[in-house]
C-alpha atoms as a printed R data frame, in Angstrom:
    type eleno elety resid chain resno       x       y       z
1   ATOM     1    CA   UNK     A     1 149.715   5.054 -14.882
2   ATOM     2    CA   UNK     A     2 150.655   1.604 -13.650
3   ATOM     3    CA   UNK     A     3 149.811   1.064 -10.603
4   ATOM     4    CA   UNK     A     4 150.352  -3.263  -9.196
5   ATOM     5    CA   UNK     A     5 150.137  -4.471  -5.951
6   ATOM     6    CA   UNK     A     6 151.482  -7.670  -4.432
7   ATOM     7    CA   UNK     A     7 149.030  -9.483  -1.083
8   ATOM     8    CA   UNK     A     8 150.806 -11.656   1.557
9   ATOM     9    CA   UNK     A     9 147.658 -12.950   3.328
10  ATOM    10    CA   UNK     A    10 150.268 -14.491   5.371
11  ATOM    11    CA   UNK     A    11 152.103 -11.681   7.061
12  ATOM    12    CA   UNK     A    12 149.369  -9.092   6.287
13  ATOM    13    CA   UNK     A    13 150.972  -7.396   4.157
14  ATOM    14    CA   UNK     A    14 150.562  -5.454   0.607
15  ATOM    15    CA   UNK     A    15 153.002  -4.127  -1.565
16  ATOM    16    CA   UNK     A    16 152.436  -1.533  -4.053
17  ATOM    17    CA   UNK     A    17 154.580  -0.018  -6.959
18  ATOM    18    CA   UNK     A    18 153.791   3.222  -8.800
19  ATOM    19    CA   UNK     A    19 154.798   4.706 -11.743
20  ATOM    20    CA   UNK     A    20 153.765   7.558 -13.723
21  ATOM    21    CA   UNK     A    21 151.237   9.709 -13.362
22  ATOM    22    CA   UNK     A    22 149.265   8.647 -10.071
23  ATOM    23    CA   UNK     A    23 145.470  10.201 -10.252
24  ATOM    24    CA   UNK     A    24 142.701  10.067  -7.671
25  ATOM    25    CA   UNK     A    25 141.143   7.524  -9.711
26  ATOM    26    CA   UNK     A    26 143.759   5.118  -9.789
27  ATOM    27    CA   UNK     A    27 144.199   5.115  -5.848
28  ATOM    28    CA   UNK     A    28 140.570   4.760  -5.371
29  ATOM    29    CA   UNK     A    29 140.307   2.109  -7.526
30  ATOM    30    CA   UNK     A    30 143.374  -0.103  -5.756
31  ATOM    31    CA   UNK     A    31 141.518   1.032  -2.720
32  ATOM    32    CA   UNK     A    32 138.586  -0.099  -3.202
33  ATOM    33    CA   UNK     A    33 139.825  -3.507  -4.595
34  ATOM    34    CA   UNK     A    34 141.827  -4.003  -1.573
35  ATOM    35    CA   UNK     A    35 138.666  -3.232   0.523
36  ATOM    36    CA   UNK     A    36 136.732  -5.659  -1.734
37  ATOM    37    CA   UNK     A    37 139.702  -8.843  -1.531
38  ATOM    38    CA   UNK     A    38 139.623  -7.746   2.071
39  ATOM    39    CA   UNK     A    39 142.892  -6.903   2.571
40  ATOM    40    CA   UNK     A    40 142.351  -2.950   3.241
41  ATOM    41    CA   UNK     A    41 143.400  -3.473   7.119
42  ATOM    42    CA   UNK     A    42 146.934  -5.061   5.893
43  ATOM    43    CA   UNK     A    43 149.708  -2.932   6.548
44  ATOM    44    CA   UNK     A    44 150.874  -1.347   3.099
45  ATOM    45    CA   UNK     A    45 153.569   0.069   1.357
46  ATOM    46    CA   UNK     A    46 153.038   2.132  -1.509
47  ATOM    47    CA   UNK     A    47 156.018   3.058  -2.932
48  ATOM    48    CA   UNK     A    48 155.257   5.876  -5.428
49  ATOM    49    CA   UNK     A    49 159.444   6.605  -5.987
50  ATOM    50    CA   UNK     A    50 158.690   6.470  -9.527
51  ATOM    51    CA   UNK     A    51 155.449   8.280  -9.541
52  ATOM    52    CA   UNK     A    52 154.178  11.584  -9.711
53  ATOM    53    CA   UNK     A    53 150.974  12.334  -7.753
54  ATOM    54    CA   UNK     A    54 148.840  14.686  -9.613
55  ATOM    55    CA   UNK     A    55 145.900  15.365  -7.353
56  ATOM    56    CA   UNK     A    56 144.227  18.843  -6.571
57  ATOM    57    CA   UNK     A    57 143.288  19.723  -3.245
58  ATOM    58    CA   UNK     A    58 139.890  19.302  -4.213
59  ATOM    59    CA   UNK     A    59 140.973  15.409  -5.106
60  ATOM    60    CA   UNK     A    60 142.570  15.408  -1.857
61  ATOM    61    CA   UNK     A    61 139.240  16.122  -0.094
62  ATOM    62    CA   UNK     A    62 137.587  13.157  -1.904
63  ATOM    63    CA   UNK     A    63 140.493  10.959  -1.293
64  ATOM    64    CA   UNK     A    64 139.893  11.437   2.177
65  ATOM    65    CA   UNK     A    65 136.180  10.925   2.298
66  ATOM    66    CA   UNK     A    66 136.655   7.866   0.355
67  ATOM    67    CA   UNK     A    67 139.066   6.113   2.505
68  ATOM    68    CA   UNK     A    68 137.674   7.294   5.856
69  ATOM    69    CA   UNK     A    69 134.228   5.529   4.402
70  ATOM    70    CA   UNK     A    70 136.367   2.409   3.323
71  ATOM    71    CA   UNK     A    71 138.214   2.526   7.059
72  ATOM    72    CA   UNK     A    72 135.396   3.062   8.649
73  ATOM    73    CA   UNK     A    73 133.666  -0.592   7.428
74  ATOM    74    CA   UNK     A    74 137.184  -2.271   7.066
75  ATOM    75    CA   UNK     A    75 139.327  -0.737   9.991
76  ATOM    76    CA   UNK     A    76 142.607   0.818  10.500
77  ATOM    77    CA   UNK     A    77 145.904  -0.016   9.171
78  ATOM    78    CA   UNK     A    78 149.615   1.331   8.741
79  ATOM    79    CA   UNK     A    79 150.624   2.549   5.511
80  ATOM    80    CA   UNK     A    80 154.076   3.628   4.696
81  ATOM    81    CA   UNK     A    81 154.147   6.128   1.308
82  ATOM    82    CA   UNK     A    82 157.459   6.503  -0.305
83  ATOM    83    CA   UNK     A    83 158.017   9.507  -2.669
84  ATOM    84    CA   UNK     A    84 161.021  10.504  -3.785
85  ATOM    85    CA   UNK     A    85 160.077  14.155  -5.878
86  ATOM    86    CA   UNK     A    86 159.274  16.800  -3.712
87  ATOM    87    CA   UNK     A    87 155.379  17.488  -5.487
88  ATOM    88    CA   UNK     A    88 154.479  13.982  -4.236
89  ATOM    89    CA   UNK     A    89 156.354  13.833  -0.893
90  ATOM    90    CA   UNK     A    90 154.256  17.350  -0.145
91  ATOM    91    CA   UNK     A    91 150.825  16.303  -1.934
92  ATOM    92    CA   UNK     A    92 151.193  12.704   0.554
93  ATOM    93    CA   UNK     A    93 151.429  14.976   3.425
94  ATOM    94    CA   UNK     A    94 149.098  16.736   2.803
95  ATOM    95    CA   UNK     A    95 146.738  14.016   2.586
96  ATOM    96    CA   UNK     A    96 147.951  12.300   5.537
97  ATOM    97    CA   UNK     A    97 147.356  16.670   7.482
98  ATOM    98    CA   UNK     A    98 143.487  15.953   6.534
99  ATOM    99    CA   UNK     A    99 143.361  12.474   6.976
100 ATOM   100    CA   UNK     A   100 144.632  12.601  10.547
101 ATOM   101    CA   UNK     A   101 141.750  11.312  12.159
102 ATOM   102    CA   UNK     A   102 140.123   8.905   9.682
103 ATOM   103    CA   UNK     A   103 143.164   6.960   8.833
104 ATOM   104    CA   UNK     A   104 146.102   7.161  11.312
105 ATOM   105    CA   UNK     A   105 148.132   5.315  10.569
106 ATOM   106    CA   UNK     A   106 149.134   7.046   7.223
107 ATOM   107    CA   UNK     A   107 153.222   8.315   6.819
108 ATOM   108    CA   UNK     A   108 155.091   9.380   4.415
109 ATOM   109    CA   UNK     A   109 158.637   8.648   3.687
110 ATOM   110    CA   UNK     A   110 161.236   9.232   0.908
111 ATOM   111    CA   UNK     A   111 163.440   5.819   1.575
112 ATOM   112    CA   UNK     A   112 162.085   2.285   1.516
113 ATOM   113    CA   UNK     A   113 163.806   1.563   4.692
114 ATOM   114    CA   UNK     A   114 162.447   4.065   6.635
115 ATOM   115    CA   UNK     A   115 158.791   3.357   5.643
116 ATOM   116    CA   UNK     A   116 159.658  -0.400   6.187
117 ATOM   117    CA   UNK     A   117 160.768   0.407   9.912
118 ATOM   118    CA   UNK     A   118 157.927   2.173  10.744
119 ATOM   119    CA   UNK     A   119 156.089  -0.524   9.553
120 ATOM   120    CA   UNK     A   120 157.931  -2.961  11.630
121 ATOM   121    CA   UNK     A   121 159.013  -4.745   8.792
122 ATOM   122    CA   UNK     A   122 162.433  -6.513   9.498
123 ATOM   123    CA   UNK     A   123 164.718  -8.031   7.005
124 ATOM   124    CA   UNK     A   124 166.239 -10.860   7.583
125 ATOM   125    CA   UNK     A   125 169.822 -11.182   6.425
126 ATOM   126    CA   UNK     A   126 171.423 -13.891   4.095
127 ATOM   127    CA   UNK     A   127 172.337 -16.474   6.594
128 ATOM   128    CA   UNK     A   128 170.551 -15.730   9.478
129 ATOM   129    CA   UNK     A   129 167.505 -18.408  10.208
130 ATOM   130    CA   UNK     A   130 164.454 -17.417  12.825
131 ATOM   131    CA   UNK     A   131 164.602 -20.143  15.771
């Protein structure tokens, strides 16, 4: 598995890319750094497009008590997961079914653009300057 992630203390944002195999270890490990850099209540996107999650529902359960213990000291955020293959895209949802009230803000998505809208994450087009 590699698993990187990019922080924009700036805009409060993280950015993470997976690819390969993507285990309950390896999300509670870039979990738990973020919650340790302090950067857990960014908004994310964790695009997993070239990922496959391979978590049980038994790793689902501890997925969810870890990160409603990690929300619960460093708050809520919005992440936007993007999974193309159908075994991820239904293994994300199911994780964001049973962590419906410990982290909200949790959606899944297969395109990069939709994720990034419901993040609220515009684009700014060649040419076009912010006043």
């Amino acid at each position: 598995m590699l698993i990187e992630h990019a922080v924009d203390h700036a805009t409060q944002r993280v950015i993470v890319t997976a690819q390969g195999d993507l285990r309950l270890e390896d999300i509670a490990a870039l979990y738990t750094e973020l919650a340790d850099r302090e950067c857990l209540e960014y908004t994310q996107r964790f695009d997993a497009r070239h990922a496959t999650v391979v978590l049980s529902a038994e790793d689902v359960r501890r997925l969810v008590a870890l990160t409603a213990r990690l929300r619960a000291d460093h708050g809520q955020s919005r992440t936007a997961f993007i999974a193309e293959s159908d075994v991820s895209f239904g293994m994300a949802r199911m994780y964001g079914t049973l962590a419906a009230e410990t982290d909200s803000g949790f959606m899944v998505y297969r395109t990069i653009e939709d994720g990034d809208s419901w993040l609220g994450w515009q684009r700014i087009a060649v040419g076009q300057h912010t006043a």
